[in-house]
BATORVEX-548138 format. One record per residue (C-alpha): x, z, y. Coordinates in steps of 0.2 Angstrom, whole numbers, plus 5000, padded with zeros to 4 digits. Layout:
<pts>
XZY
...
</pts>
This chain:
<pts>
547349465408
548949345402
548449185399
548349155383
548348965378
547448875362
548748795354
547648725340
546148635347
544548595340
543448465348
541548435346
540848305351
538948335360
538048175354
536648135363
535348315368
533848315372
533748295390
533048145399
534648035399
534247905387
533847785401
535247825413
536447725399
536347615386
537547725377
536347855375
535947855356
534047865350
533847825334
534647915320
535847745315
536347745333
536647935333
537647915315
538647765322
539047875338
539548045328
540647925318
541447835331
541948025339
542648085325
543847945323
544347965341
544548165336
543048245337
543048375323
541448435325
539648325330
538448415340
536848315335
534948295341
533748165339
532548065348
531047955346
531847785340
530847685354
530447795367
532147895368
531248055370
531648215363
530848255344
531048375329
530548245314
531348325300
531548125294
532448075309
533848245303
533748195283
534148025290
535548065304
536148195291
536248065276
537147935287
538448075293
538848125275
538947965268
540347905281
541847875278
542547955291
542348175287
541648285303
540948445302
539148435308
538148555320
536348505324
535248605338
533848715334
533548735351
532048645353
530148735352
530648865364
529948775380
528748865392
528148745406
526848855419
525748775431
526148795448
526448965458
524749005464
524048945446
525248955433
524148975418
523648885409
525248805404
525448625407
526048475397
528048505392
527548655384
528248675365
528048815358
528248845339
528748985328
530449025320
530348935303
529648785310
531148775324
532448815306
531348705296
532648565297
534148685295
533348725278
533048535273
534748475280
536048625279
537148575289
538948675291
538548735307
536848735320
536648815339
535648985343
535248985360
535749165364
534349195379
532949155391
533349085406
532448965419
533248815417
533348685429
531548635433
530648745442
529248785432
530048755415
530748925406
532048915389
531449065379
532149155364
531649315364
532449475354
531249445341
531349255342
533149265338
533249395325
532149295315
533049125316
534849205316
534549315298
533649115293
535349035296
536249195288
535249175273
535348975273
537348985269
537348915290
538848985302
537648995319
538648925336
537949035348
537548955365
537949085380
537249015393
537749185404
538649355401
536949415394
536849325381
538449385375
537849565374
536349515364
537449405355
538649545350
537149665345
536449535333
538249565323
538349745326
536349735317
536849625304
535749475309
537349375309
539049385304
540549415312
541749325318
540349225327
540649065334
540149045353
539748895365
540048945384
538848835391
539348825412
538348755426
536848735419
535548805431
535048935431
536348995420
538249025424
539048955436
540348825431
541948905443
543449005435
543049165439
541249135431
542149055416
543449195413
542049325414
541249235400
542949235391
543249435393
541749485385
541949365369
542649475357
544449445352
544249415335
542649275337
543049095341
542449005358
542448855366
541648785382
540948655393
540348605410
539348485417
539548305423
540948275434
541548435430
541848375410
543648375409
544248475420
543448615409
544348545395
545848605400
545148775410
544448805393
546148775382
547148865394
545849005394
546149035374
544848925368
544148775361
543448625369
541748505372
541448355376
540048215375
538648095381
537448255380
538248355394
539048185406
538748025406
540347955415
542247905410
542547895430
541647855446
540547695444
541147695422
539647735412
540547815396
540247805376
540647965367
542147895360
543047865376
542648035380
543348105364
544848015367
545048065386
544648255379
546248205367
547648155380
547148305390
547448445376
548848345371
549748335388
549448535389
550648545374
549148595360
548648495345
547148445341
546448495324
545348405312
543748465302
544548545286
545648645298
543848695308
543248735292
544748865285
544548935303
542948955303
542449005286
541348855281
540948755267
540948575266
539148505258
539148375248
538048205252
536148255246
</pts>
């Protein structure tokens, strides 16, 4: 296929996730203050779009308080500076068996809810946008399966229909895509959709080119994309994914390093993220541009 080059850019900015990084640098963000603070400090470097979790204030781990997202959500809307906010709902999904020659009954990690409590704080914080995580898929540890079933995920996705939320559908292989692409053809969701291309996540898609242009080839024309890698691998994607057509992210959630032996904060990678698309010749666009291009709303402080 020609290449087709983005020339109007949207970054998001992934703030802090869920995984267990929050010790590996102090610029990991746990509380919802620290998280705000972050978010705001991306979006002033060019981030249009915050990606955001949240974690237990003193321990860093992973939560789903629906007071830690009124308050990150609160904070974000009272700034001064405007960015479109994106929170997870990918959490409440997690299968974690025992070990091969016993794996039930299932073992501590295991979070399992239903599909109004995992939307319960898309409800309460109606944010612009929130992820769907398109697929099951073992996922890193070896005993420890991301689930979203058919079922799981018609549910959530006519939720967020019905909430007034734009979904950002996390493809973590080709897969994904085609269930992705049946929830529109059913209705569940509305099309355009808006896809994440998440690579190099085990056990997912590999994060080379000819993995990365596959993904690309069976989004739809008409939908919006953007993608990411891993780590090391951070900003080169940046521009493999601008060059590819689409749009970019970057952010503390996905790598935690400016350069070899330089822990980063998610403004320096926002800004790294913006002398890259900017060198390729693109611009980078801000949140009311992401907002005409992809159909939403801006909501007003609560």
């Amino acid at each position: 296929m020609p290449l087709e080059m983005n020339r109007e850019v949207f970054i998001t900015c992934a703030v802090t996730g869920s995984g267990g990084t929050q010790d590996r640098s102090p610029h990991v963000p746990r509380s919802p203050q620290q998280i705000a603070e972050s978010a705001i400090a991306a979006a002033r470097a060019g981030a249009a779009v915050v990606h955001c979790h949240v974690r237990d204030p003193e321990t860093g781990a992973p939560a789903r308080d629906l007071k830690l997202y009124r308050e990150l959500t609160d904070r974000i809307r009272d700034a001064e500076v405007d960015m479109v906010l994106n929170l997870t709902s990918g959490m409440g999904g997690d299968l974690v068996f025992g070990s091969p020659s016993q794996p039930l009954p299932l073992v501590e990690g295991t979070d399992m809810i239903g599909a109004e409590e995992r939307v319960a704080h898309i409800a309460e914080c109606r944010p612009e946008l929130c992820t769907l995580d398109c697929g099951t898929m073992n996922f890193a540890e070896k005993d420890y399966v991301m689930t979203n079933t058919p079922g799981m995920l018609e549910a959530m996705g006519s939720m967020m229909t019905k909430l007034g939320v734009k979904p950002e559908i996390e493809a973590f292989d080709t897969g994904h895509l085609w269930l992705a692409k049946k929830l529109v053809d059913d209705g569940v969701l509305e099309s355009p959709a808006l896809v994440q291309l998440c690579m190099g996540v085990p056990w997912g898609a590999p994060d080379d080119l000819n993995t990365l242009m596959a993904m690309v080839n069976n989004v739809p024309a008409d939908w919006n994309w953007s993608a990411f890698a891993l780590g090391r691998h951070q900003m080169p994607y940046v521009a493999a994914s601008v060059l590819a057509g689409g749009n970019v992210r970057v952010g503390l959630e996905d790598n935690l390093w400016l350069a070899k032996g330089q822990l980063a904060t998610n403004a320096q990678l926002v800004e790294k993220a913006v002398t890259i698309i900017e060198n390729l010749g693109a611009t980078v666009i801000g949140p009311d541009a992401v907002r005409k291009k992809l159909g939403l709303v801006k909501r007003a402080p609560k």
